[in-house]
C-alpha positions in Angstrom: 0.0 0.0 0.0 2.9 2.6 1.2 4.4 2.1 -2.6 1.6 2.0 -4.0 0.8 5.6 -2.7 3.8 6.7 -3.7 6.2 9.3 -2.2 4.9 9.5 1.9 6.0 12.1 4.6 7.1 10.9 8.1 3.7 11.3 9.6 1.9 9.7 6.5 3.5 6.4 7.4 2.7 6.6 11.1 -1.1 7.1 10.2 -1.3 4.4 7.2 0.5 1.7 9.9 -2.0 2.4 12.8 -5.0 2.1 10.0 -2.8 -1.3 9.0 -2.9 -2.5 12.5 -6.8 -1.5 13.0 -7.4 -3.2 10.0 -5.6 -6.6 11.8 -7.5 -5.9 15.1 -10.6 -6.0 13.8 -10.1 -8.7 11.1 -9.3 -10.7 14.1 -12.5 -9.9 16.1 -14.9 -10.6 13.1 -16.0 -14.1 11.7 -15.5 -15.1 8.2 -17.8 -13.5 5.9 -18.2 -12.8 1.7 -18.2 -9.8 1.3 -20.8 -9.0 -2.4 -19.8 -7.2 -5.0 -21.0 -7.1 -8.5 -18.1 -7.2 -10.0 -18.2 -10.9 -11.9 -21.8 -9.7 -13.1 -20.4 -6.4 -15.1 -16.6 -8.0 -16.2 -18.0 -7.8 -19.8 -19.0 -4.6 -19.8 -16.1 -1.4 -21.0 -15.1 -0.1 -17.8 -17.3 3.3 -18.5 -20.2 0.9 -18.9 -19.8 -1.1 -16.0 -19.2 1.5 -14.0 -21.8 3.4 -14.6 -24.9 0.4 -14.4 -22.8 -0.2 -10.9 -23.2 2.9 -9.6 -26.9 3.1 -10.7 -27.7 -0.1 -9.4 -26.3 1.2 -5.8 -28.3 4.3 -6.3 -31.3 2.2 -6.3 -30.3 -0.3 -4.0 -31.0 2.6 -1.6 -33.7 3.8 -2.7 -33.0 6.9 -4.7 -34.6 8.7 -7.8 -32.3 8.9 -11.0 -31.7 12.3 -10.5 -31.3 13.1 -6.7 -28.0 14.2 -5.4 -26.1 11.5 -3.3 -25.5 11.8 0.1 -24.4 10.1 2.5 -21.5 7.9 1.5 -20.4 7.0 4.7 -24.1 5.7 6.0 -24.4 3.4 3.1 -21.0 2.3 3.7 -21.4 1.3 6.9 -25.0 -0.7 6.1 -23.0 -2.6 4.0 -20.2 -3.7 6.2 -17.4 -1.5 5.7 -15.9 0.5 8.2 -14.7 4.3 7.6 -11.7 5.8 9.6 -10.7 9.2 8.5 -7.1 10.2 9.3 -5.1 13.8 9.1 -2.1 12.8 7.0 0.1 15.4 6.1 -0.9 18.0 3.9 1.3 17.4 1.2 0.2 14.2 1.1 -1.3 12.9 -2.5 -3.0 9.9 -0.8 -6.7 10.4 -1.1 -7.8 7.3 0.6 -7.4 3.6 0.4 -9.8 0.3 0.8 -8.9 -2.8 2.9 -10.4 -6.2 1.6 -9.4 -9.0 4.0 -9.4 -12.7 3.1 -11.7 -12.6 6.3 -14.5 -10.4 4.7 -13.6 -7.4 6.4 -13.6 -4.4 4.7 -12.2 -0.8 6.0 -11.9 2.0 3.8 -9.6 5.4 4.9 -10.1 8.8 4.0 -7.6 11.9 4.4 -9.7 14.0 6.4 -7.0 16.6 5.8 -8.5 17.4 2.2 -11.5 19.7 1.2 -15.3 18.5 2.3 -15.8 17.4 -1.5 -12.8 16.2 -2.3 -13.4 13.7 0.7 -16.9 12.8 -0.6 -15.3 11.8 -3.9 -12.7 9.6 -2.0 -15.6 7.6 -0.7 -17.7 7.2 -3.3 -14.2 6.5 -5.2 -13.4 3.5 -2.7 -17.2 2.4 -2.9 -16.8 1.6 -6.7 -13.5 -0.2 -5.7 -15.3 -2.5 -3.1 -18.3 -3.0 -6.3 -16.0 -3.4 -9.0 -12.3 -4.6 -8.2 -11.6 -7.8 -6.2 -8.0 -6.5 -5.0 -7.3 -6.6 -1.0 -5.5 -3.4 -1.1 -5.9 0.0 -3.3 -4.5 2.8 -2.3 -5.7 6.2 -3.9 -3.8 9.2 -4.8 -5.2 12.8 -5.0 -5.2 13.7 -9.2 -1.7 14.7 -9.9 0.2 15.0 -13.3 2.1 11.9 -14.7 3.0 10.7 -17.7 0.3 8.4 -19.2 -3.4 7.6 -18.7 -4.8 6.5 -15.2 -4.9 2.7 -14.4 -8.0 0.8 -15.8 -9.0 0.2 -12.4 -8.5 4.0 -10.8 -10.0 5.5 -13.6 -13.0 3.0 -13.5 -13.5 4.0 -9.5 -13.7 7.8 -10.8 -16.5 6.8 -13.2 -18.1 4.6 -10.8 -17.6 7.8 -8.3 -18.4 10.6 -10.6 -21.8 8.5 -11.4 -22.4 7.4 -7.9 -22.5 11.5 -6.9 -23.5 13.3 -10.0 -26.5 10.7 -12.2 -26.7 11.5 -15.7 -30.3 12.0 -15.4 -29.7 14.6 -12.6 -27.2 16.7 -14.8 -29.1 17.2 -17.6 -32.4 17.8 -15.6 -30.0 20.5 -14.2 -28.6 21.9 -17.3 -31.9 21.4 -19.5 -32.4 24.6 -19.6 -29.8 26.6 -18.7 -26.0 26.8 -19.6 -22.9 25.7 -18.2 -22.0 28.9 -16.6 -19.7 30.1 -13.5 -22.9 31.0 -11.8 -25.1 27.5 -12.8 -22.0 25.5 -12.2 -21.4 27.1 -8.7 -25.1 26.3 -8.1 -24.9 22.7 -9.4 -21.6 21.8 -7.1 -23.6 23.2 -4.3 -26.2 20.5 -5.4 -24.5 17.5 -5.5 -21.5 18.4 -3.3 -18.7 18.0 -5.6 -15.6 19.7 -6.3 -15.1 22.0 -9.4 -12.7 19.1 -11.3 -15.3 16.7 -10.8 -18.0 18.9 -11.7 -16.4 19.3 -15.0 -14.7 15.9 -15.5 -18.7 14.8 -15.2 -20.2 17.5 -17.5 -17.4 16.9 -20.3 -18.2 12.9 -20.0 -21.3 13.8 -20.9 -21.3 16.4 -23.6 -22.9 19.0 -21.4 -19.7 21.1 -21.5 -17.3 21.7 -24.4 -13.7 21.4 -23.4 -12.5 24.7 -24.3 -15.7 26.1 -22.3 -14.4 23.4 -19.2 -10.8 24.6 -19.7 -11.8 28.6 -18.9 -14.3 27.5 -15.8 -11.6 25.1 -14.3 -9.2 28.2 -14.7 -11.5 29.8 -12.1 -11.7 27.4 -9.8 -12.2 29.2 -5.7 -10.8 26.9 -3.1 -12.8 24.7 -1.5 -14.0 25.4 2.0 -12.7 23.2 4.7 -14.7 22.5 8.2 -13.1 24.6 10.0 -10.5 24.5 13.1 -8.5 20.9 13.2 -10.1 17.9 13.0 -9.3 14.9 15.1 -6.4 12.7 14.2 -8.2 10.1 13.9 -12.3 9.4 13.4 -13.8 6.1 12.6 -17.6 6.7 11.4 -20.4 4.4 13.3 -20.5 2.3 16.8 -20.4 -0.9 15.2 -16.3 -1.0 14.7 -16.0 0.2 18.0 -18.0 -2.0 19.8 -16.0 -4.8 17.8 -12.7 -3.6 20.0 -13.7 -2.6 23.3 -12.0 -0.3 25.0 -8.8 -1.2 22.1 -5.8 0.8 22.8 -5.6 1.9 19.1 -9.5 3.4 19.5 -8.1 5.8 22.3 -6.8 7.7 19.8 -10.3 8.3 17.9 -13.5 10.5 17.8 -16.4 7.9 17.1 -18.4 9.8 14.6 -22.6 8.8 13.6 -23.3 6.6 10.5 -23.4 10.0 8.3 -20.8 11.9 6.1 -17.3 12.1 7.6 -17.2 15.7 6.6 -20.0 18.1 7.4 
């Protein structure tokens, strides 16, 4: 996982190896289980494709209309067995997140609480299509960065699977029907569906809702994203069920146990 993630500061490593030895801890105190992912159902499909039916088919699975926004990542993760820890790393740090598959049927997914609100509800929704599509114990995420060369099949299929998961194609052209792709609408349609102003327009261009010339000029005027505000907890593990898993666990007195809801505000 550490090379995976590439280049790591001091305190990156110290956070990734107590999220290592929680994931151990509580592999330990769980039985055996299968874990279900969809994954052998959709092999067939381009990795756009099977993405995308994926992330519909998770949409509905709870419940939602085509078009509403998505939102609480962290809830449905937790219904369906996965734990969520959020950790500070350092904020250089191009690790965006990372998803734990044990043998055992354990599942933990990790999320930098150290980036922006939306970036963090993208790194969820990003690990969610790696638990539905990928069968791989370990991935660990980087933020986007410029390399030589096209994305791995499997990380750019988890930014499909993410980018449909949060933003439904029937909900962006409902929103852009009749309007254009402005700095004002697209502000507005962030707001919506709580994404950042890359994913917004990643989405929007997939789609044919935005020209790329149009998508270069608004990505140009991109605003920071907010964060919460004041410093988050180290660490935060989202819903009692992992906690009651490891009692009073040495490596839990270091947390802030969080409700089954969004990690971020």
């Amino acid at each position: 996982m550490l090379l995976r993630a590439g280049p790591l500061a001091g305190q990156d490593e110290s956070q990734l190896s107590w999220f290592t030895d929680l994931c151990e801890a509580v592999t330990q105190a769980l039985p055996p289980k299968e874990l279900a992912r969809t994954g052998s159902r959709l092999a067939r499909l381009s990795k756009t494709d099977a993405a995308e039916i994926a992330a519909g088919r998770l949409r509905s699975d709870e419940g939602m209309s085509p078009a509403a926004p998505f939102i609480n990542a962290s809830e449905v993760a937790c219904r369906r067995g996965l734990h969520v820890v959020g950790a500070r790393l350092h904020s250089r740090s191009r690790v965006a997140g990372c998803i734990v598959l044990s043998e055992m049927g354990t599942g933990l997914m990790l999320v930098n609480t150290n980036h922006p609100p939306r970036r963090q509800r993208f790194t969820l929704a990003h690990e969610l299509g790696h638990w539905t599509l990928h069968e791989g114990e370990i991935t660990a995420c980087e933020t986007e960065v410029v390399r030589p060369g096209p994305r791995s099949r499997t990380e750019g299929q988890a930014d499909v699977f993410a980018a449909a998961l949060l933003m439904p194609r029937k909900g962006c052209r409902d929103f852009f029907e009749k309007r254009e792709v402005n700095l004002s609408t697209l502000e507005e349609f962030e707001a919506t569906f709580g994404v950042s102003r890359a994913a917004a327009l990643s989405r929007l261009k997939a789609l044919g809702l935005v020209s790329p010339t149009v998508a270069r000029v608004l990505r140009q005027m991109t605003r920071p994203d907010s964060t919460a505000g004041g410093s988050p907890p180290r660490f935060r593990v989202v819903g009692t069920t992992l906690a009651g898993l490891l009692p009073e666990h040495p490596l839990l007195g270091q947390c802030t146990i969080v409700p089954d809801q969004e990690i971020v505000p």
